[in-house]
OpenMM code with the backbone's topology and positions (N, CA, C; nanometers):
from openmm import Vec3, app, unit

residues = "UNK UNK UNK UNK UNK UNK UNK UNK UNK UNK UNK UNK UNK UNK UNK UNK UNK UNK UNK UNK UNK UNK UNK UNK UNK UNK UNK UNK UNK UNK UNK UNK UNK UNK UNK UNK UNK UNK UNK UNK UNK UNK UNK UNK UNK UNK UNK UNK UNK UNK UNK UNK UNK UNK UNK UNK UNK UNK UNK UNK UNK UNK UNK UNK UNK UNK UNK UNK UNK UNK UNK UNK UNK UNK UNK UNK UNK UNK UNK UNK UNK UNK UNK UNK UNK UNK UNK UNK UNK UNK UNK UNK UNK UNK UNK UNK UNK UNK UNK UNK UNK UNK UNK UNK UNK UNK UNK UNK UNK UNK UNK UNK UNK UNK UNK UNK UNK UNK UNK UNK UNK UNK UNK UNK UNK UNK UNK UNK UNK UNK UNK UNK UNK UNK UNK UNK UNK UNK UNK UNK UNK UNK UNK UNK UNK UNK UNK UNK UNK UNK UNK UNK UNK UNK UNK UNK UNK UNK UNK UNK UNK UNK UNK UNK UNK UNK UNK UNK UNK".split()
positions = [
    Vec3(-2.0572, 8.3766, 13.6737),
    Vec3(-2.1004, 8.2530, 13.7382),
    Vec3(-2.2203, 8.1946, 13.6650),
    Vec3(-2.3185, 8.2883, 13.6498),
    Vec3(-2.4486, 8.2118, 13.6019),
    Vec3(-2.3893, 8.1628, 13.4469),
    Vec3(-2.3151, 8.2113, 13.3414),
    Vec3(-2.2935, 8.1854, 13.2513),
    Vec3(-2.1778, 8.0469, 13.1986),
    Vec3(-2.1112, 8.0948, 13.3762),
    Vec3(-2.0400, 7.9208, 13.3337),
    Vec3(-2.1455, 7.8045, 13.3823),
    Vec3(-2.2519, 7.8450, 13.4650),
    Vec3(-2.3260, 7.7174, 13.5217),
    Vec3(-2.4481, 7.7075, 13.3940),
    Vec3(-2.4472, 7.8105, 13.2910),
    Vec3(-2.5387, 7.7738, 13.1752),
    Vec3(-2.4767, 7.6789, 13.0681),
    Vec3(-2.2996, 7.7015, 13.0254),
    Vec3(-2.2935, 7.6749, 12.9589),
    Vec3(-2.2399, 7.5327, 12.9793),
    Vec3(-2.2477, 7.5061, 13.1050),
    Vec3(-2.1951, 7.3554, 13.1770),
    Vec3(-2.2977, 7.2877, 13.1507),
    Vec3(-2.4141, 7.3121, 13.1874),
    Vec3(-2.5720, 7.2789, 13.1522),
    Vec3(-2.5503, 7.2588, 12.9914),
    Vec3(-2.5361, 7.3307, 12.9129),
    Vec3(-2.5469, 7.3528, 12.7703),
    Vec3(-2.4858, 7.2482, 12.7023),
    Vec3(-2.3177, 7.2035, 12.7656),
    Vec3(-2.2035, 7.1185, 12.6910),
    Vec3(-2.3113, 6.9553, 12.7838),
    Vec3(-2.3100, 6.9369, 12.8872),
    Vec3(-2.3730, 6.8409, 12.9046),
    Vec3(-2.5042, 6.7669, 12.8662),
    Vec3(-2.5764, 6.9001, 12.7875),
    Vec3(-2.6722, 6.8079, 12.7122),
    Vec3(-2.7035, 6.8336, 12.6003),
    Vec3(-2.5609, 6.8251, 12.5216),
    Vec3(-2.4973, 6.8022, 12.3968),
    Vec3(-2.5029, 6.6749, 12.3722),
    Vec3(-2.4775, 6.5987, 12.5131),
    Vec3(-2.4538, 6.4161, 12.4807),
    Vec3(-2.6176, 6.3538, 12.4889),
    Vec3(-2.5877, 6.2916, 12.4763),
    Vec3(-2.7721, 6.1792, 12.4458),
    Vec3(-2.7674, 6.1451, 12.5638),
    Vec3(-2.6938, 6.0936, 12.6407),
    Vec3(-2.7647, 6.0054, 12.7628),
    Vec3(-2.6102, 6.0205, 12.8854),
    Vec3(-2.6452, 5.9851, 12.9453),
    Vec3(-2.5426, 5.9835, 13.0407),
    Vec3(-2.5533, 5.8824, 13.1779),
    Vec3(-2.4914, 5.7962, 13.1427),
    Vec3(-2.4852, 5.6304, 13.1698),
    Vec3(-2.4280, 5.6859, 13.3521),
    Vec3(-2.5333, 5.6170, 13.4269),
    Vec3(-2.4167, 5.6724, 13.5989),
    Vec3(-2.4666, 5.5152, 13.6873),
    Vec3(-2.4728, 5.3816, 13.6379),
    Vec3(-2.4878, 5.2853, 13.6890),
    Vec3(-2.5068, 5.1797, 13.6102),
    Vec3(-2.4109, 5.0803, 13.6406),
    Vec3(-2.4389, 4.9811, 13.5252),
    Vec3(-2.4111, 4.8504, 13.6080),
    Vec3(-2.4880, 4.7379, 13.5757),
    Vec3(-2.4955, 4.5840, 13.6274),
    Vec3(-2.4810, 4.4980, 13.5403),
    Vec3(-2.3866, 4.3987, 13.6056),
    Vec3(-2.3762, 4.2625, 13.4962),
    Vec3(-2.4266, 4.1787, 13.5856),
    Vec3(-2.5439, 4.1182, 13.5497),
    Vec3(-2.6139, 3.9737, 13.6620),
    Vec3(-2.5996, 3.8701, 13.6090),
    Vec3(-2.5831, 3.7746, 13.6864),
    Vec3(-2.5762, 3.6391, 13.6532),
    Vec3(-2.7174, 3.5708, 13.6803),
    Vec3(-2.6927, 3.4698, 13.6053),
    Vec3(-2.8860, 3.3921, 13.6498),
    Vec3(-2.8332, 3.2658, 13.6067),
    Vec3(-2.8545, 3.1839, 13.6741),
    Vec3(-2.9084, 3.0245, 13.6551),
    Vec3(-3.0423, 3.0185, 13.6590),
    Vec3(-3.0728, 2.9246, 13.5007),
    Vec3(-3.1834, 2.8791, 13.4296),
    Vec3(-3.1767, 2.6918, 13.5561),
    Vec3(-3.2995, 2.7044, 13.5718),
    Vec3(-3.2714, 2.5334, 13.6563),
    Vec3(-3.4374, 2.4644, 13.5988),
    Vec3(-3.4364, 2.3996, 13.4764),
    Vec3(-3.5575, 2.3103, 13.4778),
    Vec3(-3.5659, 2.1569, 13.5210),
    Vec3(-3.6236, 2.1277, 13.5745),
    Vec3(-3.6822, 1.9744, 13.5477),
    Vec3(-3.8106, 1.9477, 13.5156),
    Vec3(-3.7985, 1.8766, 13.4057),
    Vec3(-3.9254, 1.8450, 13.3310),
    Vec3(-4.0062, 1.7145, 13.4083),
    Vec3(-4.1419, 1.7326, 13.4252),
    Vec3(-4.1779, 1.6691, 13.5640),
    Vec3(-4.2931, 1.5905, 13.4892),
    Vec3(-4.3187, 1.5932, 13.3576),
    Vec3(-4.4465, 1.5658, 13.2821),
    Vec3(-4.4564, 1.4345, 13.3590),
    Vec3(-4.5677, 1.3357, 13.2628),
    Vec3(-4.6416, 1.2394, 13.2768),
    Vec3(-4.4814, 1.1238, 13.2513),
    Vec3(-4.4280, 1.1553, 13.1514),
    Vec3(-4.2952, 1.0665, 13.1093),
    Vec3(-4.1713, 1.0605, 13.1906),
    Vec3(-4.2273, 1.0980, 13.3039),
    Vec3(-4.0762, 1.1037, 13.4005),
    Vec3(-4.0243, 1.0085, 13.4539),
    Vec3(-4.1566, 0.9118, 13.4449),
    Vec3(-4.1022, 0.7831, 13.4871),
    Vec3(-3.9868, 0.6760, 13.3577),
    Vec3(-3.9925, 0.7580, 13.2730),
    Vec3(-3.9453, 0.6994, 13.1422),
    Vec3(-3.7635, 0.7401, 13.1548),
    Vec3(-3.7653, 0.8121, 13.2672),
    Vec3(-3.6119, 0.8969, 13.2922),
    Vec3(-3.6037, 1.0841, 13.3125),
    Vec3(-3.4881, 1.0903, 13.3267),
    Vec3(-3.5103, 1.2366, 13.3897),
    Vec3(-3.4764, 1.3104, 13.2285),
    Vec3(-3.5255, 1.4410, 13.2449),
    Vec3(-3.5178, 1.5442, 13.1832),
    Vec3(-3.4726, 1.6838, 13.2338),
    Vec3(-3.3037, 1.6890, 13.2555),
    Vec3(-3.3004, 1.8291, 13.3413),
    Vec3(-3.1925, 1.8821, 13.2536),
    Vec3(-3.2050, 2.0558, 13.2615),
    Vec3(-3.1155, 2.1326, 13.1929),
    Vec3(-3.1102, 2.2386, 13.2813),
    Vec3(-3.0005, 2.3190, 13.2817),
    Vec3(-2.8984, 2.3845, 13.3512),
    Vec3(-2.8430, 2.5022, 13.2839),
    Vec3(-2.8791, 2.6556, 13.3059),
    Vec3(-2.8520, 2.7293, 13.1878),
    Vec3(-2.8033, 2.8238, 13.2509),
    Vec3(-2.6912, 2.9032, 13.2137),
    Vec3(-2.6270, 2.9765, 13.3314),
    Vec3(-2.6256, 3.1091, 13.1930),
    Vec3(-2.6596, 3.2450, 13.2898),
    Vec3(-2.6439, 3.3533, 13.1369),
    Vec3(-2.6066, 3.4835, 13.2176),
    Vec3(-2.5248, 3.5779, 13.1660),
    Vec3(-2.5288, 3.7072, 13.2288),
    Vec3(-2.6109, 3.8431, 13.1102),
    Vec3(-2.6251, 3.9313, 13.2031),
    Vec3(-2.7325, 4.0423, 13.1392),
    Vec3(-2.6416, 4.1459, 13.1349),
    Vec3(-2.6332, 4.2203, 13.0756),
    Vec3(-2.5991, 4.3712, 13.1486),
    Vec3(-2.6675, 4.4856, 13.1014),
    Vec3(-2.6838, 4.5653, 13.2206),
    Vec3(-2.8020, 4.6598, 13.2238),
    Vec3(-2.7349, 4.8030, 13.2569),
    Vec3(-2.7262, 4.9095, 13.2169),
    Vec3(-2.7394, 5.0633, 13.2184),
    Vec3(-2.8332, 5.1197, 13.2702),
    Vec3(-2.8009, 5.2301, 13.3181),
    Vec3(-2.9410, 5.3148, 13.3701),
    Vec3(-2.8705, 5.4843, 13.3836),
    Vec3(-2.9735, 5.5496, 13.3965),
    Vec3(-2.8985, 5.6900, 13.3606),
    Vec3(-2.9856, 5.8134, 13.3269),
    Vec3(-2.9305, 5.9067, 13.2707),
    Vec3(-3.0564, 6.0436, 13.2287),
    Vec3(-3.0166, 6.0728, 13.0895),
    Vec3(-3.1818, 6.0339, 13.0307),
    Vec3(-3.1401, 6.1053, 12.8537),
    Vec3(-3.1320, 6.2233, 12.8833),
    Vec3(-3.0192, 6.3070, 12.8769),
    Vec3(-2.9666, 6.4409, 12.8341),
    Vec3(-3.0769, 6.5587, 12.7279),
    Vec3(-3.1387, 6.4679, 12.6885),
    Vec3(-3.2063, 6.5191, 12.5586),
    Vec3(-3.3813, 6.5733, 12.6259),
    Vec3(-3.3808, 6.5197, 12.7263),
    Vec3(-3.4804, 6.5547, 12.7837),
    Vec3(-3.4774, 6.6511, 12.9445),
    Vec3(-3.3426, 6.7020, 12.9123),
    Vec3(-3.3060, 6.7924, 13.0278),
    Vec3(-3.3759, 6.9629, 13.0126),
    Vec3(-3.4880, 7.0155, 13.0477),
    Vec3(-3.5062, 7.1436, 13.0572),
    Vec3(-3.4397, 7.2288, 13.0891),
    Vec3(-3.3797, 7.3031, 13.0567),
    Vec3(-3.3054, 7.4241, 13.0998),
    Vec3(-3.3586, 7.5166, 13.1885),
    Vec3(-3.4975, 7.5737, 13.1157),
    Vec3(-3.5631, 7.6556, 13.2216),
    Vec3(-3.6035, 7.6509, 13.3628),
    Vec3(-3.5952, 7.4982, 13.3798),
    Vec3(-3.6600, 7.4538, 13.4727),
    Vec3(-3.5523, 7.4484, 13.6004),
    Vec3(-3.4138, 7.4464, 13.5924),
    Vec3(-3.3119, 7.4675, 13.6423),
    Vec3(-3.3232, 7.6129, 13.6756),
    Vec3(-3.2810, 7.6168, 13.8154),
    Vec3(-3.2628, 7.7857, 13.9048),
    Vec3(-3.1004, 7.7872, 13.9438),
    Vec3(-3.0349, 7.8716, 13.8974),
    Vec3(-2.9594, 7.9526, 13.9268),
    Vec3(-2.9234, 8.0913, 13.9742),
    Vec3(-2.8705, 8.1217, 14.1331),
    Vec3(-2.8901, 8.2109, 14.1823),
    Vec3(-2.7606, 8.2702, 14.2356),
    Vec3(-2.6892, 8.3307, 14.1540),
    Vec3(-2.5433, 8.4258, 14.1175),
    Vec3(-2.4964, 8.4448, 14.2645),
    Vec3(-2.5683, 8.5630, 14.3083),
    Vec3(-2.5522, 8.5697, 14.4603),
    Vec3(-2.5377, 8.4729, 14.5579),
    Vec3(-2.5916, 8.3923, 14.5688),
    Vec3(-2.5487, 8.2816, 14.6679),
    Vec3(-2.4658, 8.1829, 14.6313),
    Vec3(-2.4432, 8.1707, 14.5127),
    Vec3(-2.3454, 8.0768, 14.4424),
    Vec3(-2.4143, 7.9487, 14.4678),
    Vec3(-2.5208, 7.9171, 14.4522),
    Vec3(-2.6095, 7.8190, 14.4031),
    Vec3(-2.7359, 7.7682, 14.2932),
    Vec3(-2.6995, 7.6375, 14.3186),
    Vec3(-2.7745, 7.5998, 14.1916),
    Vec3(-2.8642, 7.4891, 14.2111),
    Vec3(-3.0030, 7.4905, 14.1134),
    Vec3(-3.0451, 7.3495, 14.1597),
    Vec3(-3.1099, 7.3119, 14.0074),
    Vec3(-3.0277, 7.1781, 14.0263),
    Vec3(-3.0707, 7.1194, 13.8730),
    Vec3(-3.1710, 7.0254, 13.9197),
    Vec3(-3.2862, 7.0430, 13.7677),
    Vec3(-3.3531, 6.9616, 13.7810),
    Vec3(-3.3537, 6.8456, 13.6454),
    Vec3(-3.3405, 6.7011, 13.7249),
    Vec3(-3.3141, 6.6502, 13.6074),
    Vec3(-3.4252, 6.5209, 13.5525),
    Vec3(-3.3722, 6.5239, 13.4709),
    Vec3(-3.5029, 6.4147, 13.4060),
    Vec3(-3.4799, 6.2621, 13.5261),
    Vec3(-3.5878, 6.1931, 13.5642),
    Vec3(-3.5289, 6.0725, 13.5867),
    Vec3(-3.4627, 6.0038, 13.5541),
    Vec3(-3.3775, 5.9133, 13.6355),
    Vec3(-3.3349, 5.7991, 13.5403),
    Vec3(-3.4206, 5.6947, 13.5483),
    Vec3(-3.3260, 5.5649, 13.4359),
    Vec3(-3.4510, 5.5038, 13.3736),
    Vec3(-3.3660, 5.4108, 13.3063),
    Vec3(-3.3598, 5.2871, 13.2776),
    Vec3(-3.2890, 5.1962, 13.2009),
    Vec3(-3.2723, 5.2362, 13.1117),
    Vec3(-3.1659, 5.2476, 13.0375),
    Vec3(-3.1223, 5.2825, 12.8808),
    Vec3(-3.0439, 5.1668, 12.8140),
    Vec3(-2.9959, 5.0705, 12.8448),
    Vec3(-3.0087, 4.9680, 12.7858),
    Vec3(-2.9597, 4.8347, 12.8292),
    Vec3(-3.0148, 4.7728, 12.8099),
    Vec3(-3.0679, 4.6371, 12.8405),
    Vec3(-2.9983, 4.5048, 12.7366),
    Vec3(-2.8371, 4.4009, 12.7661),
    Vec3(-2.8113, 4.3594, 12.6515),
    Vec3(-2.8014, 4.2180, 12.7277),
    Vec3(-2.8653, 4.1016, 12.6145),
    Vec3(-2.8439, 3.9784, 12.6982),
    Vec3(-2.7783, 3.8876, 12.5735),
    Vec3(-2.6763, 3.9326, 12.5819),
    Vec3(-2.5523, 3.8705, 12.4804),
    Vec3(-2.5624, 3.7221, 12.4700),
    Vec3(-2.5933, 3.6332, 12.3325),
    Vec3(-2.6263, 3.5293, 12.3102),
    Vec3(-2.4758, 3.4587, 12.3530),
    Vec3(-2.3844, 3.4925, 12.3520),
    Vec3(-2.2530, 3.4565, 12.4142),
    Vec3(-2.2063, 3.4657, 12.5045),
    Vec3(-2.3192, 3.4989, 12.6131),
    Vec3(-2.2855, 3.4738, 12.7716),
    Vec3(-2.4021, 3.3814, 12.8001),
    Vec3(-2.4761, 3.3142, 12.7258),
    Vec3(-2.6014, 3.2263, 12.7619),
    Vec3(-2.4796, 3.0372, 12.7388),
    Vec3(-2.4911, 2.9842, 12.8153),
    Vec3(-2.4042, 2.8666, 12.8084),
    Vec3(-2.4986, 2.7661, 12.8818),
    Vec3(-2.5135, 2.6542, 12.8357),
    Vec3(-2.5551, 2.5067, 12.9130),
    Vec3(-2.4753, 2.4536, 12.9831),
    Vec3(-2.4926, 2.4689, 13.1134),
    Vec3(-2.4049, 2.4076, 13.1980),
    Vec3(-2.4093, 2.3027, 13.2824),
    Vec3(-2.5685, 2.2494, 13.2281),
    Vec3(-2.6026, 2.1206, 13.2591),
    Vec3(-2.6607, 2.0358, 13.1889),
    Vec3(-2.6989, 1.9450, 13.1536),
    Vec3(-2.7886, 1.8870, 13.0337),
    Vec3(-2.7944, 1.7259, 13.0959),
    Vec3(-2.9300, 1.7052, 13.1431),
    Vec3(-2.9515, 1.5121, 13.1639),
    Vec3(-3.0855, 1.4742, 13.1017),
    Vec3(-3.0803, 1.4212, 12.9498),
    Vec3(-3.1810, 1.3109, 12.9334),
    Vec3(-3.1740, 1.2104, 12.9364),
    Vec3(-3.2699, 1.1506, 12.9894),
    Vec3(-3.3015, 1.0005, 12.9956),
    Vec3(-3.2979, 0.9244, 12.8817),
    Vec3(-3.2749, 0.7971, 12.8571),
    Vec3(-3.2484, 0.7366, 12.7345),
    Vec3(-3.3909, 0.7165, 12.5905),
    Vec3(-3.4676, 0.7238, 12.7207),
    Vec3(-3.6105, 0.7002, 12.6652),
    Vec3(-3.7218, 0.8505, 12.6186),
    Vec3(-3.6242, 0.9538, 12.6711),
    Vec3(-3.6101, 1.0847, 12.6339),
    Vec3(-3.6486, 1.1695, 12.5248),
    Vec3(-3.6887, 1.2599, 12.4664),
    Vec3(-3.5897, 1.3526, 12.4063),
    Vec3(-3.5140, 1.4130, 12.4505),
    Vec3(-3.4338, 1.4697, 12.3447),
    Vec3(-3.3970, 1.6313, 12.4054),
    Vec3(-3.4764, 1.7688, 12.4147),
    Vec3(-3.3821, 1.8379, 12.4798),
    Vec3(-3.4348, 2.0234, 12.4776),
    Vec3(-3.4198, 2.0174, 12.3272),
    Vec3(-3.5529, 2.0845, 12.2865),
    Vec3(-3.5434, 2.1506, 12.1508),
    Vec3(-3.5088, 2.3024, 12.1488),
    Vec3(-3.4616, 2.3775, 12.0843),
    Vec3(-3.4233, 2.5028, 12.0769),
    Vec3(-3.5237, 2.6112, 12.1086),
    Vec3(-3.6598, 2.5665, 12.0687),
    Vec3(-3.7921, 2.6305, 12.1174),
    Vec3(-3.7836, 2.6157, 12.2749),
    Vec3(-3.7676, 2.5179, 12.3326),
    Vec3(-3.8036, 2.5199, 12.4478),
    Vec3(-3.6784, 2.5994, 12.5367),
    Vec3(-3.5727, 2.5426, 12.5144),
    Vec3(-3.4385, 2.6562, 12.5474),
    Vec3(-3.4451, 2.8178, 12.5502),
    Vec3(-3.5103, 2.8734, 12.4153),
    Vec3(-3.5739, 2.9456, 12.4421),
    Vec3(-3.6745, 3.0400, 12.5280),
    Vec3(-3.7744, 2.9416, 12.5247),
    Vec3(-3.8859, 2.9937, 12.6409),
    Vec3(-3.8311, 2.9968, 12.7809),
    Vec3(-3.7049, 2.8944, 12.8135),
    Vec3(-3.6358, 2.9540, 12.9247),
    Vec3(-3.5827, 3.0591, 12.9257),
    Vec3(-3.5396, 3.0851, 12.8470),
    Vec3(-3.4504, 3.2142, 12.8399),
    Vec3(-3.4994, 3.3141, 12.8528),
    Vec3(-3.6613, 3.3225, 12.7885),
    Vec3(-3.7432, 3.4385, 12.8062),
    Vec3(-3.7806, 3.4252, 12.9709),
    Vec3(-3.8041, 3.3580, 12.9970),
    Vec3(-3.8575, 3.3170, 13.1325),
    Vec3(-3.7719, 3.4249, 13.2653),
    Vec3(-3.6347, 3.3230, 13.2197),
    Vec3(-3.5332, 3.4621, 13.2923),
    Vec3(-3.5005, 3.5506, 13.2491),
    Vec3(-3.5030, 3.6101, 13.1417),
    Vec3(-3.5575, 3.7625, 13.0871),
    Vec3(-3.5917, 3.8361, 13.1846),
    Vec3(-3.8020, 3.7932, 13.1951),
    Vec3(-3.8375, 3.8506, 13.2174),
    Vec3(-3.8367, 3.8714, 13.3922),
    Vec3(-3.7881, 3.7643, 13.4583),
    Vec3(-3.7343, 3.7524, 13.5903),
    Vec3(-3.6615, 3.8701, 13.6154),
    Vec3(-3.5960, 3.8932, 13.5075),
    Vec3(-3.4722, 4.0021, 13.5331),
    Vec3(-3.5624, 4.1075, 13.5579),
    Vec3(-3.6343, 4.1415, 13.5006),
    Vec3(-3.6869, 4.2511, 13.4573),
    Vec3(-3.8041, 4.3228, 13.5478),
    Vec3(-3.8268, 4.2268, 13.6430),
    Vec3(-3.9134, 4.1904, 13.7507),
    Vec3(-3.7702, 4.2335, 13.8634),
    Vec3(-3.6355, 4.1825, 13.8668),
    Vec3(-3.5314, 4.1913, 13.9654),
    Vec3(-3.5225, 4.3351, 13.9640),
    Vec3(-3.5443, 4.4614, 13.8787),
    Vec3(-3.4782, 4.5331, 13.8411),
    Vec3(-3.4971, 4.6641, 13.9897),
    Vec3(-3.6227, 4.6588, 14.0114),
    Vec3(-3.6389, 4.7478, 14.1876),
    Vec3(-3.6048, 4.6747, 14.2524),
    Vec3(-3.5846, 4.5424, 14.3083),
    Vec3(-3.4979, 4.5128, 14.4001),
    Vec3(-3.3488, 4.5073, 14.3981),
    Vec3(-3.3184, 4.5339, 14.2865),
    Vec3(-3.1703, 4.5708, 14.2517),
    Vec3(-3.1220, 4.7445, 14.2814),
    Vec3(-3.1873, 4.8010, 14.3096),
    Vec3(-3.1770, 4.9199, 14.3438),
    Vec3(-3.0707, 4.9969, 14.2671),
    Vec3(-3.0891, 4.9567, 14.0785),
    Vec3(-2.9905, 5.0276, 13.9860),
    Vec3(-3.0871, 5.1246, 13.9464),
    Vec3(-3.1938, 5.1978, 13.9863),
    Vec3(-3.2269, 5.3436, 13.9573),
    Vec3(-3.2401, 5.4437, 14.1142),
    Vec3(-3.2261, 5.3722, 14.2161),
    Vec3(-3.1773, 5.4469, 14.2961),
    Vec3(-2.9793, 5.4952, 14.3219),
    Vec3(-2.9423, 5.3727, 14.2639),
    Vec3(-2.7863, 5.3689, 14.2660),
    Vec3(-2.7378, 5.4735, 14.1380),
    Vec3(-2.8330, 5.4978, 14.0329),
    Vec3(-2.8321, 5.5741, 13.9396),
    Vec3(-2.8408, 5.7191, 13.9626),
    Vec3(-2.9258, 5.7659, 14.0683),
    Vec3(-2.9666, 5.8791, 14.1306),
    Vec3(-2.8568, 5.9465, 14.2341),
    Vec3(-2.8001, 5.8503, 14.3034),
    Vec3(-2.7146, 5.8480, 14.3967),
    Vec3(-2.5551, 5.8928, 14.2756),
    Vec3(-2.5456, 5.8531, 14.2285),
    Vec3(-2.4346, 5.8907, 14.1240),
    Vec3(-2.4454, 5.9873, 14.0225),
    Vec3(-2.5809, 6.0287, 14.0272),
    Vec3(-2.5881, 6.1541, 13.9426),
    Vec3(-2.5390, 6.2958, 14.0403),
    Vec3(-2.5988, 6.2916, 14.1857),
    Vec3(-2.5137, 6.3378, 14.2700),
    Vec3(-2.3782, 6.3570, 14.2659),
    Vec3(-2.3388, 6.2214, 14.3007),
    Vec3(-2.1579, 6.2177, 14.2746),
    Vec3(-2.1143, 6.2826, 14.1883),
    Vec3(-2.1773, 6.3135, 14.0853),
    Vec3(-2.1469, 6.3138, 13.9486),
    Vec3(-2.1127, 6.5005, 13.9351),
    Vec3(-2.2807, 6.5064, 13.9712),
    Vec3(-2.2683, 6.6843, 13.9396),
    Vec3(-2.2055, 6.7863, 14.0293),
    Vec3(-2.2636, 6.7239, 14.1628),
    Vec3(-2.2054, 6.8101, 14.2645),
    Vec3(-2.0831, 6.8275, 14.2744),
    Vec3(-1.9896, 6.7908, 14.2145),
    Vec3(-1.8305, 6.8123, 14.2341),
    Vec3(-1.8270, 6.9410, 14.1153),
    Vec3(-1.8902, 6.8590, 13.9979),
    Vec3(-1.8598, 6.9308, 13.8783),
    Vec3(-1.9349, 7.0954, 13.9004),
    Vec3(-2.0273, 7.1020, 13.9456),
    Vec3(-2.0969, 7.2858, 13.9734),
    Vec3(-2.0010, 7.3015, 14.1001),
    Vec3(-1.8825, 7.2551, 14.1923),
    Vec3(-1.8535, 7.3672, 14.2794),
    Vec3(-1.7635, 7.3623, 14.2053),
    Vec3(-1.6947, 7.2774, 14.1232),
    Vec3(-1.5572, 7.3067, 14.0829),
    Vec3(-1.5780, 7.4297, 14.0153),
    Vec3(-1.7038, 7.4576, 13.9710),
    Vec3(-1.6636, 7.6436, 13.8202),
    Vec3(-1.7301, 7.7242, 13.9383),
    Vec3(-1.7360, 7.7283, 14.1096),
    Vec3(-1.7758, 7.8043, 14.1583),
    Vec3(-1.8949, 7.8178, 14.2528),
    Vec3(-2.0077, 7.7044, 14.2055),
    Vec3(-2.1164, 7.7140, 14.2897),
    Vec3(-2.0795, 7.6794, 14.4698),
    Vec3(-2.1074, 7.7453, 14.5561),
    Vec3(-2.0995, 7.6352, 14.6632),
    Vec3(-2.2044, 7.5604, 14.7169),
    Vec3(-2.3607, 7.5817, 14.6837),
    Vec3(-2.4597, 7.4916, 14.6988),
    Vec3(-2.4733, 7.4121, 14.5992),
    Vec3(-2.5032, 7.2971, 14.5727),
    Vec3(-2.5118, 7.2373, 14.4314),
    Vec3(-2.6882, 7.1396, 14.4984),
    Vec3(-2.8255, 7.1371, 14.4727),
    Vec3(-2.9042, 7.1159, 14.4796),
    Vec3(-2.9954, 6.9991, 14.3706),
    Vec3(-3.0112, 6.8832, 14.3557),
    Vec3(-3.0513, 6.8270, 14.2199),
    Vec3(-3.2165, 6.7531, 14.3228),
    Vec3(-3.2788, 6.7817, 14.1735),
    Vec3(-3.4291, 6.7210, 14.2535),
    Vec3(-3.4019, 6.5943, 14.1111),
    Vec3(-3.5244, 6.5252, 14.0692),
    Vec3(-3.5713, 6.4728, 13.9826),
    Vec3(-3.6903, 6.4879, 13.9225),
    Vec3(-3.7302, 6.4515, 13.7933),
    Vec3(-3.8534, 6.4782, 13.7708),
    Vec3(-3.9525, 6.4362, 13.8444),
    Vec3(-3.9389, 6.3073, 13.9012),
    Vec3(-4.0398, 6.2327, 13.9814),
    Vec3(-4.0273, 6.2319, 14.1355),
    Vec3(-3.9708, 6.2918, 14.1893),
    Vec3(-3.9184, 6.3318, 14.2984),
    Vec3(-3.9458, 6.4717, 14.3273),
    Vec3(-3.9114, 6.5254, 14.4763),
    Vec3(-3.9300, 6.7148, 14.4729),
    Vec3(-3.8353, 6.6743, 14.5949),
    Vec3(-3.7888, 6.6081, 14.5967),
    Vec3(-3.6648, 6.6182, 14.7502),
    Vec3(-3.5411, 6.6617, 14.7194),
    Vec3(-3.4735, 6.7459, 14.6851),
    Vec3(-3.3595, 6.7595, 14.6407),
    Vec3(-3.2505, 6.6795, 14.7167),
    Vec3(-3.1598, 6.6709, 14.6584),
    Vec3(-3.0310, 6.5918, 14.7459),
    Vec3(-2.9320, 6.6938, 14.7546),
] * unit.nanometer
topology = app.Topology()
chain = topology.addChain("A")
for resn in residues:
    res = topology.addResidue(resn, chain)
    for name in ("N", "CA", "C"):
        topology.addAtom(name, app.Element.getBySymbol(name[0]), res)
């Protein structure tokens, strides 16, 4: 028993990371430009973009020792690294204008300024990311994840804390 729950431990953090929640968000960009020239006509743009975000446990930072395994009772309690965003992609081909009004007396959006929206909702996102509850939904599926896999070679307690945590689930 202890040797299949080592070497289950062992083959699983062989891999780099192990992805257990992932989000695709949508965001509408909404400006109106309100300057001194507004009376000259409107200036509004409309920017619609999706993100998608991962979250999960680098594998690579899994302690072994720190994991208890106890033969006799046929339990185990892993302890695992937090999770933590692992990657973050905001594909220039899901960013689309889906609105665009200048006034005649106008310019246009320059690409700089399109830009600084974009960062804008970036960093919005990035700010969304605890109320999105994708590192608790991450935690919650690392559960799903292991606890099947340690009773299937035998354990019948299966126990996981986190690094930043001491509550086991």
């Amino acid at each position: 028993m202890t040797e299949r729950g080592e070497e289950c431990l062992h083959l699983i953090s062989e891999k780099s990371e192990l992805t257990l929640s992932e989000y695709e968000i949508s965001k509408i960009i909404r400006y109106n430009d309100t300057s001194i020239w507004q009376s000259l006509g409107d200036r509004k743009l409309l920017i619609s973009c999706k993100v998608f975000v991962k979250a999960g446990i680098k594998l690579n930072k899994l302690d072994f020792s720190k994991c208890e395994i106890n033969e006799t009772n046929k339990t185990i309690l892993l302890k695992l690294p937090s999770p933590e965003i692992l990657s973050y992609n905001f594909p220039p081909e899901e960013v689309k204008i889906a609105y665009s009004e200048v006034g005649f007396l106008r310019r246009d959006f320059t690409q700089d300024e399109r830009l600084k929206l974009l960062q804008i909702a970036e960093n919005n996102l990035r700010e969304d990311w605890e109320s999105l509850k994708i590192i608790e939904d991450a935690k919650k599926n690392a559960h799903n994840f292991f606890v099947p896999l340690y009773k299937s070679i035998g354990f019948e307690q299966v126990y996981i804390e986190f690094e930043s945590d001491h509550n086991p689930m």
